[in-house]
C-alpha positions in Angstrom: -80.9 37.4 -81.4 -79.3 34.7 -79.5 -76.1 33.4 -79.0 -75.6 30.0 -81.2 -73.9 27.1 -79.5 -72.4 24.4 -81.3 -72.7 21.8 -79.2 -70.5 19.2 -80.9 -67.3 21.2 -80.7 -67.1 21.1 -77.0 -64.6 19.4 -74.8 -66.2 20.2 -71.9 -63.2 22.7 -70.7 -65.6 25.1 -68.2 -63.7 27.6 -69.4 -67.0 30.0 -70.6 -68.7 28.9 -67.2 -65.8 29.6 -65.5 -65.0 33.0 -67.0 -68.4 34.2 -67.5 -69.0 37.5 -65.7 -72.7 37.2 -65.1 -72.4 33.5 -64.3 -75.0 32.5 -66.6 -73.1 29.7 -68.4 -73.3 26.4 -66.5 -71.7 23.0 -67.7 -74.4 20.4 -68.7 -72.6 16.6 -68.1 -73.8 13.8 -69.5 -71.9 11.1 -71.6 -71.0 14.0 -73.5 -70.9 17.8 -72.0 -71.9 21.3 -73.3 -72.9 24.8 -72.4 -76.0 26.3 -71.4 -76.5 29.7 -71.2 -79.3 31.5 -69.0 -80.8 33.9 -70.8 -82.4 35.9 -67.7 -78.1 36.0 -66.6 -76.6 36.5 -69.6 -75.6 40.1 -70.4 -74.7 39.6 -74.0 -71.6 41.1 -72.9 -69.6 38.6 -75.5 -66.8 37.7 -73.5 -67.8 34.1 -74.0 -67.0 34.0 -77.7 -63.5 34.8 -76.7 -63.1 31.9 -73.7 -64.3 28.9 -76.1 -60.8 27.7 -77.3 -63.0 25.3 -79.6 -65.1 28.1 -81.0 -68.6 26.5 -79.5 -70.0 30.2 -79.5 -71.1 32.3 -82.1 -72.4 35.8 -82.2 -71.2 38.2 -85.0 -72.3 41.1 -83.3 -70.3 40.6 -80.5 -67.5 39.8 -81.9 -64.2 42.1 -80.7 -63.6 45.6 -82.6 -60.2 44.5 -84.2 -57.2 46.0 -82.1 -54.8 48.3 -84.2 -51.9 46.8 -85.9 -48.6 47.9 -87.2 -48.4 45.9 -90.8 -45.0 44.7 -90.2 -42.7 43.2 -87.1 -39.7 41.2 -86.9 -41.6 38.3 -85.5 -45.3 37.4 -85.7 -45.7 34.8 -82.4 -49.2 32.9 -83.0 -50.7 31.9 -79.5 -50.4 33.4 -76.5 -49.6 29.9 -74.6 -46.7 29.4 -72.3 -44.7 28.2 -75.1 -45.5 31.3 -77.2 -45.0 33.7 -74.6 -41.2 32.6 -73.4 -40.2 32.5 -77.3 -42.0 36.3 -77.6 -40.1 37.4 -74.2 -36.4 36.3 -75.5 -37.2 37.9 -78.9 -38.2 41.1 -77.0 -35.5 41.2 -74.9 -33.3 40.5 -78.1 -34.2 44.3 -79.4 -36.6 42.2 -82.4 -40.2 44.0 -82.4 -42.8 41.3 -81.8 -46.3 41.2 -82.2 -48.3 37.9 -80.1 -51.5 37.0 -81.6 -53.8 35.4 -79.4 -57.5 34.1 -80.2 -58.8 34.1 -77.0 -59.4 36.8 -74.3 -56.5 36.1 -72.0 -53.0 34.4 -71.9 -51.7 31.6 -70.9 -53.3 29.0 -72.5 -53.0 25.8 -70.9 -51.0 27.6 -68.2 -52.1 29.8 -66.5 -55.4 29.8 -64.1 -59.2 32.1 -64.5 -60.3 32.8 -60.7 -64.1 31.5 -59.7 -65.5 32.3 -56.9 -61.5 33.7 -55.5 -60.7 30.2 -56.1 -58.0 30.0 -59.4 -59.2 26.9 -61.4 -56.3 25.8 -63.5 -56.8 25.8 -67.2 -55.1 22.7 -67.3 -51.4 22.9 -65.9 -50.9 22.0 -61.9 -47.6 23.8 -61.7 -44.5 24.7 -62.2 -42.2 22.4 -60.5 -40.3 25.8 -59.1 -37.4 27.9 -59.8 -35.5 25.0 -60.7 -37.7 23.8 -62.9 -37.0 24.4 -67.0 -39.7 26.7 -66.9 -38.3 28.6 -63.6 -34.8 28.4 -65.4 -35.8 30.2 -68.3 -37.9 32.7 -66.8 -34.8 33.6 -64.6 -32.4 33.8 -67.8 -35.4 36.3 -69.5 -35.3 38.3 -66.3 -39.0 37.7 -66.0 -40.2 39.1 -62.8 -41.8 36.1 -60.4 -41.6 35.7 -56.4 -40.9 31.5 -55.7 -42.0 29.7 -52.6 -40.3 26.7 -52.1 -40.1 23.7 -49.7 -37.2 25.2 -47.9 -40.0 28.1 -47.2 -42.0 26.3 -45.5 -42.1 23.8 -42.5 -42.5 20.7 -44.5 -41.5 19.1 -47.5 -44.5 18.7 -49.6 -44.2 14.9 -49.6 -45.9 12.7 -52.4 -48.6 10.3 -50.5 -48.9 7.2 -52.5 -52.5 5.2 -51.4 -53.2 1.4 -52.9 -56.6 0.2 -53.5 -55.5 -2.9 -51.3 -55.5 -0.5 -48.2 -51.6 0.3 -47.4 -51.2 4.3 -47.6 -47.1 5.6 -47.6 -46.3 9.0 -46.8 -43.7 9.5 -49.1 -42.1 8.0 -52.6 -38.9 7.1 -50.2 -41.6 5.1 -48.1 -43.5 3.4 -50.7 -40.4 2.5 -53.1 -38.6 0.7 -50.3 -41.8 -1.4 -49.4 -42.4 -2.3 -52.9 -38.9 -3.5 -53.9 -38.6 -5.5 -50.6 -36.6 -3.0 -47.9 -32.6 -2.5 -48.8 -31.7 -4.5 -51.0 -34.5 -3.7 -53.1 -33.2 0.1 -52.4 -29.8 -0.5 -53.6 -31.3 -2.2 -57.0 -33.2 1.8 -57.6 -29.8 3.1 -56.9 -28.4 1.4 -59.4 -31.8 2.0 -61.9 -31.0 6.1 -61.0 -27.3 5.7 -61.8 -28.1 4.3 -65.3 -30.7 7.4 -65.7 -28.2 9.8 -64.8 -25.4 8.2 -67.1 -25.0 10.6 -70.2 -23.5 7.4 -72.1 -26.3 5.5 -71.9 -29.2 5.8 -74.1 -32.0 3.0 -75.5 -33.8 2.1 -78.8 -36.5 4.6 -79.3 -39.2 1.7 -79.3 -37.9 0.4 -75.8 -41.0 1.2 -73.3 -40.8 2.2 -70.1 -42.2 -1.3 -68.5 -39.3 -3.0 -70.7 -36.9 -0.6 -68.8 -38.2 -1.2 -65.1 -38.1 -4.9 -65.8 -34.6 -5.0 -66.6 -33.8 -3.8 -62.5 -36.9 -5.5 -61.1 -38.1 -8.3 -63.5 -41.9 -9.6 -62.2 -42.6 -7.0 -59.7 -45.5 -5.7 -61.4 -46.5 -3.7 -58.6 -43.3 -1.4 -58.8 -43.9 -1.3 -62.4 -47.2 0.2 -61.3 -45.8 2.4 -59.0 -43.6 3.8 -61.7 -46.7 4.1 -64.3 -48.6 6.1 -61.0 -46.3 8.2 -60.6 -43.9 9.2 -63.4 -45.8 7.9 -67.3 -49.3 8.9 -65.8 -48.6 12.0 -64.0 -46.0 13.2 -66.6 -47.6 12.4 -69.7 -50.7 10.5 -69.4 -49.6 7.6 -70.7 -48.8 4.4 -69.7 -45.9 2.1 -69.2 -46.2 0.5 -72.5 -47.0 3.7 -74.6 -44.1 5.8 -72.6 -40.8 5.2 -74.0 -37.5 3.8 -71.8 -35.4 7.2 -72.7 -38.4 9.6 -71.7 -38.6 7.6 -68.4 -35.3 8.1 -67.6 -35.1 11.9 -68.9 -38.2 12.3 -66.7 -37.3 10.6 -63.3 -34.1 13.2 -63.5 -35.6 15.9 -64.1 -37.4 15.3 -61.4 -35.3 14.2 -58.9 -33.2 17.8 -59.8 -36.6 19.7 -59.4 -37.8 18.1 -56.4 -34.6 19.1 -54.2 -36.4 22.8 -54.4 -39.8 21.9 -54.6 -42.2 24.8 -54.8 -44.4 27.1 -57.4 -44.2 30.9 -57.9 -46.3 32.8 -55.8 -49.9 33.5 -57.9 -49.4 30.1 -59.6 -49.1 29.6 -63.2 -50.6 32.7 -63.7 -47.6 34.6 -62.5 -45.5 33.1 -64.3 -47.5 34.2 -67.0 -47.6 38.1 -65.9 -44.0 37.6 -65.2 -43.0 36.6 -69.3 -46.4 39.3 -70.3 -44.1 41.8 -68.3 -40.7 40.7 -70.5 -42.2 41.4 -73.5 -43.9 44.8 -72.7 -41.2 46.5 -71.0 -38.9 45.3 -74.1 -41.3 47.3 -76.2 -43.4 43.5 -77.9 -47.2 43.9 -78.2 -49.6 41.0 -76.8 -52.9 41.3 -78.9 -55.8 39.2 -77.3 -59.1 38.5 -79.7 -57.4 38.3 -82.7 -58.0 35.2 -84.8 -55.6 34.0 -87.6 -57.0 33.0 -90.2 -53.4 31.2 -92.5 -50.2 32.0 -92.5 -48.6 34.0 -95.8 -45.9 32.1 -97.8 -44.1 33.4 -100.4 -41.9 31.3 -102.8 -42.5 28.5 -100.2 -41.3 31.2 -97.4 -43.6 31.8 -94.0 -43.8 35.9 -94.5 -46.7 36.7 -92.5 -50.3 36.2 -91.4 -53.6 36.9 -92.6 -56.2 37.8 -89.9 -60.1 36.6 -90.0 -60.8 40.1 -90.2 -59.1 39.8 -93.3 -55.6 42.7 -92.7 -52.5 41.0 -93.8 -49.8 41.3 -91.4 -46.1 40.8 -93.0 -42.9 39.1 -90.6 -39.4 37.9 -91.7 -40.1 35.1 -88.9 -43.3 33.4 -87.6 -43.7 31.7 -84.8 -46.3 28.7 -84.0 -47.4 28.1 -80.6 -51.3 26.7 -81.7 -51.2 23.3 -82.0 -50.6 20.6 -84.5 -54.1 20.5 -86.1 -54.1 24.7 -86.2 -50.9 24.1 -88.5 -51.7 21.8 -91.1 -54.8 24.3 -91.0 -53.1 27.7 -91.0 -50.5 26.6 -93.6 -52.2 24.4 -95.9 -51.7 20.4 -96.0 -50.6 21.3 -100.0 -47.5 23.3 -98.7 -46.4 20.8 -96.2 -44.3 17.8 -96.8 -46.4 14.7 -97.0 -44.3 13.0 -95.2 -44.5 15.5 -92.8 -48.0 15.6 -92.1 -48.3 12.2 -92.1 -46.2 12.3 -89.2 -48.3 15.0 -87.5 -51.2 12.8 -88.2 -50.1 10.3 -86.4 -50.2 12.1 -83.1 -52.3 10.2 -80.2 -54.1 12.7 -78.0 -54.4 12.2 -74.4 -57.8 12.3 -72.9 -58.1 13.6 -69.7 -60.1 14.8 -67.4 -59.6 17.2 -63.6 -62.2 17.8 -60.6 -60.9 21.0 -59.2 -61.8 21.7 -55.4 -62.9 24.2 -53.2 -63.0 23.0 -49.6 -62.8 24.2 -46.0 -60.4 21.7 -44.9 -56.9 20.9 -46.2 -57.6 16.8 -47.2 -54.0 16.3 -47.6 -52.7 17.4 -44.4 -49.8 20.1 -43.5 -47.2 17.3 -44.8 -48.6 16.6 -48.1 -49.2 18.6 -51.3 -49.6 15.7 -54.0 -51.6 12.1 -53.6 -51.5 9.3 -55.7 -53.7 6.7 -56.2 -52.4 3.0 -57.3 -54.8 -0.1 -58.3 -58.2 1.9 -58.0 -60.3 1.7 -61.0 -59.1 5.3 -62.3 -55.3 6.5 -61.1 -55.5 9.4 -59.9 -52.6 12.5 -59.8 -53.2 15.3 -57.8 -52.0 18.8 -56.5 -53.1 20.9 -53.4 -52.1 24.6 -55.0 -52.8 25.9 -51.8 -50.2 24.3 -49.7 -47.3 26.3 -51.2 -49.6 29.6 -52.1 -52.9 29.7 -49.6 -54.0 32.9 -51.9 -55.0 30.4 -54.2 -58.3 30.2 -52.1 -60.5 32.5 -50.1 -59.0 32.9 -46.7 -59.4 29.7 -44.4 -60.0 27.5 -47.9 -58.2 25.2 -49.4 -58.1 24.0 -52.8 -56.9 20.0 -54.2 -56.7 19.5 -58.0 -57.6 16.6 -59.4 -56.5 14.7 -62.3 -56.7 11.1 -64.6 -56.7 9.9 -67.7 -60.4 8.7 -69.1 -61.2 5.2 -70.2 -63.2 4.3 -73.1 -66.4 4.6 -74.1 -65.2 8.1 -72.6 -69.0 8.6 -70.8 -68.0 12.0 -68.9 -71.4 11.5 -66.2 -70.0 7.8 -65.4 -66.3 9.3 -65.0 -67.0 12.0 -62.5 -68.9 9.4 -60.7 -66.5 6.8 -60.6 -63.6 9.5 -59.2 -66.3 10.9 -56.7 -66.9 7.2 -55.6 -63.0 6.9 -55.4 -62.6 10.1 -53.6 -65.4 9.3 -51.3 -63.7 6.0 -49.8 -60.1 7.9 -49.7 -61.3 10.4 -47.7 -64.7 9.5 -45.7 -65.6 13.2 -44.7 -65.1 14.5 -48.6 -68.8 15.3 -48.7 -68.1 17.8 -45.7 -65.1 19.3 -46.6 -66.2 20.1 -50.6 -67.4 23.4 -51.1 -66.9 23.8 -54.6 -66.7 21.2 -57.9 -65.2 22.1 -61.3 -65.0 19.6 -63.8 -63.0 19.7 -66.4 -62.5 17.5 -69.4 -59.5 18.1 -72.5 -60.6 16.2 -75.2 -60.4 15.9 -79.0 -58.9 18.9 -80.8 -57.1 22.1 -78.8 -58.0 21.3 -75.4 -56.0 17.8 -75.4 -52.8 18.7 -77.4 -51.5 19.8 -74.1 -50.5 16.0 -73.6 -50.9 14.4 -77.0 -48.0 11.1 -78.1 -46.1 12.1 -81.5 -43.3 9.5 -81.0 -42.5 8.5 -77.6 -38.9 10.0 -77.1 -37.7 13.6 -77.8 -36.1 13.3 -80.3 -39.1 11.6 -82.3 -41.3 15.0 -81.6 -41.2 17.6 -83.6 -38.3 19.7 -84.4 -38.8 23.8 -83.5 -37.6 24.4 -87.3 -40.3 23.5 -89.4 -40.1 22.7 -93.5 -40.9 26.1 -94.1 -38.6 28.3 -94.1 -39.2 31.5 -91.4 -41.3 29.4 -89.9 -40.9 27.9 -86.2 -43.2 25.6 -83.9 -42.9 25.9 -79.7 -45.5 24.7 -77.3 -45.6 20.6 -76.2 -45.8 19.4 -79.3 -42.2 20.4 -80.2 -39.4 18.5 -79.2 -38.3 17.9 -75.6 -38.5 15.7 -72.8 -39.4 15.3 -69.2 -42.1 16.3 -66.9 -45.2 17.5 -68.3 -45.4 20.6 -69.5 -41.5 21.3 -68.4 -40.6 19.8 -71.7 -41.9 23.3 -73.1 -38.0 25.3 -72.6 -36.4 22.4 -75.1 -38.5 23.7 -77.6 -38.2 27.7 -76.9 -34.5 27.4 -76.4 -34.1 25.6 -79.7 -35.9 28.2 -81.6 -34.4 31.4 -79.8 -30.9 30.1 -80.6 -31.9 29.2 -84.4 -33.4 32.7 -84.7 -31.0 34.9 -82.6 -27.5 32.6 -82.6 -27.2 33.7 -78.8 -25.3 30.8 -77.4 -27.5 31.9 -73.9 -29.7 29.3 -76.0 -27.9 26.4 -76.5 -29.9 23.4 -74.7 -28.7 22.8 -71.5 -28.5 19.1 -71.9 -25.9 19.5 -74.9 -23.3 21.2 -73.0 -20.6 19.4 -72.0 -20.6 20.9 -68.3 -23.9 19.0 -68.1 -22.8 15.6 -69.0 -19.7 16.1 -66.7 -22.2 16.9 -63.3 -24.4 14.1 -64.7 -21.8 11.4 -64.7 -20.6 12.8 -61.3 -24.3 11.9 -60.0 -24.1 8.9 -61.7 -21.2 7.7 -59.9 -22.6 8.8 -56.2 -25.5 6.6 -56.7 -23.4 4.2 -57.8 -21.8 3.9 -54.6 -25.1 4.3 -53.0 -26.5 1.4 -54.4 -22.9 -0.4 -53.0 -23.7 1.1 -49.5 -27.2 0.4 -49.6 -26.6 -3.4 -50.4 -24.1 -3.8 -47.7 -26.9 -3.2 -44.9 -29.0 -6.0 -43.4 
């Protein structure tokens, strides 16, 4: 018998090639892409039915011996994503017995990395900004267990290189900002922008875009507008200036002007930040359970009160937890027992299509001073991260790794993207051919792979709330509300949830706190008179 594959289910993730243990799964690209599996490689060992997060594989008698199971916890978390995990850790830790369901063979999700070739190919996340970081804040506060390496560790600071298509290349966002406003002046007019981010007072309508924003400071210089779009609505979200809202743009250039001061990423990547949280809930007694597929989740008199497995065991909880997407909810609850208001809203969420070439190579192509690039005016923009410059265990010994990533165009032909960004690559960097040793593509498209950077609303507060219609039930993981960088925004959501479920004021969102506000407005102020300073210079 052979293993079917359903071709039209997948996104084109490489995750079966990439965790394959025979490496008999390869990546077929064309407009579309899809697995192939060698049958003179393949072991039938299975473990491919459990890396597909689109179910592409089939194989019933491969399929996992269902793991044991207590019929009732505290707190049933479903997914095993970033998200899921930090919610599961602070419930642990809170003395609640908690079970984590995960469908697929290992955790993380989104976040964490599956090593090829002693390379670790992201499964979707670059980084954690660092210990400073919403992620790297809550970790701390749930005593999770992760080493940081940060800029002050080593002998540079990890600068942003911004490259145009028209040929000028700037070494750092300090460096490219002052040439595109026009030198001083123009400097003291983004003081004044930062002050009005910082400002706790000031907030915008909710359908006030991000270019509407820029072009308040610096109306008709479209080329900072770009800039902005390169670096903050593309590489944060995936969207553009006109789809990212003025309020997100200014909770996101904070955020990471607070994160960039200590720079860095814990030591082992993502994925120790994910054996760090996996450690939380263990030692405080919580079960992670891998291969186990829910099938819906049990409601009584309207009440979440469990979940019912594929294998078909009911499994009863007082409080469930949702870390599995927006799609996997209306699926797992039942579009009849959610609001129809409220699934119209979910409905309405835009999925980002994107794509990543991760590489192996025997050179670093950003230098010693550099550990992101960014491309502005080429035919795709490109955002990317060189893991390796903080963490060189993130490659062979001697190797070097740069992770690539953009946002597709339509028709969405995945052959004609990959040769567009190789073209792109190619001119940036005229010995690439030389230094690549190693290609991954990746695309996150359509349904699970691409919620990781989906629109439902463009502000925070227009995503959804952690506290769903049902009662006992609670949603965490990006689609739940926050703002920021990237996958950063992931703490609002946890926080929110922990503090509704355990009433530990530990929980209470940062941002709501008046001590907050009050260091905020002092910021405010100094860049206030930095703008003031910066205008008085010739």
């Amino acid at each position: 018998m052979a293993i079917e594959i359903e071709k039209s289910r997948c996104s084109g993730c490489s995750y079966c090639m990439l965790g394959c243990p025979a490496k008999a799964i390869k990546i077929q690209i064309d407009k579309d892409a899809w697995p192939i599996i060698d049958a003179d490689l393949c072991t039938e060992c299975g473990e491919c039915l459990y890396l597909c997060p689109n179910n592409v594989f089939s194989a019933a008698w491969l399929e996992a011996i269902p793991v044991e199971l207590e019929p009732n916890y505290d707190v049933i978390v479903i997914g095993a994503g970033i998200g899921g995990l930090m919610t599961a850790a602070g419930l642990a830790q809170a003395g609640k017995k908690v079970v984590v369901l995960e469908q697929l063979g290992f955790i993380g999700g989104k976040y964490t990395h599956i090593t090829y070739d002693d390379y670790a190919i992201t499964t979707a996340a670059w980084t954690c900004p660092g210990p400073k970081s919403r992620v790297g804040k809550l970790c701390t506060k749930l005593d999770a267990p992760i080493q940081w390496v940060t800029i002050h560790d080593v002998k540079s600071r990890g600068e942003h290189w911004v490259l145009t298509k028209d040929g000028r290349r700037f070494a750092s966002t300090d460096e490219a900002q002052e040439a595109l406003v026009g030198g001083a002046r123009g400097m003291s007019k983004v003081y004044q922008w930062i002050a009005d981010m910082y400002d706790p007072a000031v907030s915008y309508p909710n359908d006030m875009t991000a270019r509407e924003y820029i072009e308040q400071y610096f109306p008709g210089n479209e080329a900072y507008v770009k800039y902005v779009e390169t670096i903050i609505t593309y590489c944060f979200a995936s969207q553009t200036v006109d789809t990212f809202s003025a309020n997100e743009t200014k909770r996101a250039i904070v955020d990471a002007l607070e994160q960039m001061a200590v720079w860095g990423t814990a030591i082992g990547g993502t994925a120790a930040i994910v054996k760090g949280l996996e450690w939380v809930i263990r030692f405080h007694g919580g079960e992670i359970v891998t291969r186990t597929k829910v099938e819906s989740i049990l409601l009584n008199a309207g009440t979440a009160v469990g979940v019912r497995l594929k294998d078909g065991r009911t499994i009863k909880a007082s409080v469930v937890v949702h870390d599995a997407g927006i799609k996997r909810l209306i699926q797992l609850v039942g579009e009849e027992n959610l609001p129809k208001e409220y699934v119209a809203h979910l409905r309405q969420a835009v999925p980002a299509v994107v794509a990543a070439l991760i590489l192996g190579l025997n050179e670093a192509l950003l230098g010693r001073e550099h550990s992101l690039l960014h491309t502005m005016g080429w035919e795709r923009t490109l955002n990317s991260y060189a893991p390796t410059f903080f963490d060189p265990k993130l490659a062979p010994a001697g190797k070097h790794m740069l992770d690539v990533f953009w946002v597709m165009q339509p028709p969405y032909d995945l052959k004609h993207e990959l040769e567009i960004v190789r073209a792109q690559l190619t001119e940036i960097f005229p010995n690439f051919e030389e230094a690549v040793e190693l290609q991954v593509p990746m695309f996150f498209r359509g349904g699970w792979t691409a919620e990781m950077a989906h629109r439902l609303g463009q502000s925070g507060d227009q995503r959804l709330d952690p506290v769903s219609p049902i009662p006992g039930l609670y949603l965490v993981g990006y689609d739940c509300i926050g703002y920021g960088m990237a996958g950063d925004i992931i703490p609002h959501g946890v926080e929110k949830a922990l503090y509704m479920i355990l009433g530990d004021p530990r929980y209470k969102a940062e941002d709501e706190k008046k001590s907050s506000r009050i260091v905020k407005k002092a910021k405010s102020v100094l860049f206030k008179a930095m703008a003031i300073s910066q205008k008085l210079k010739r």
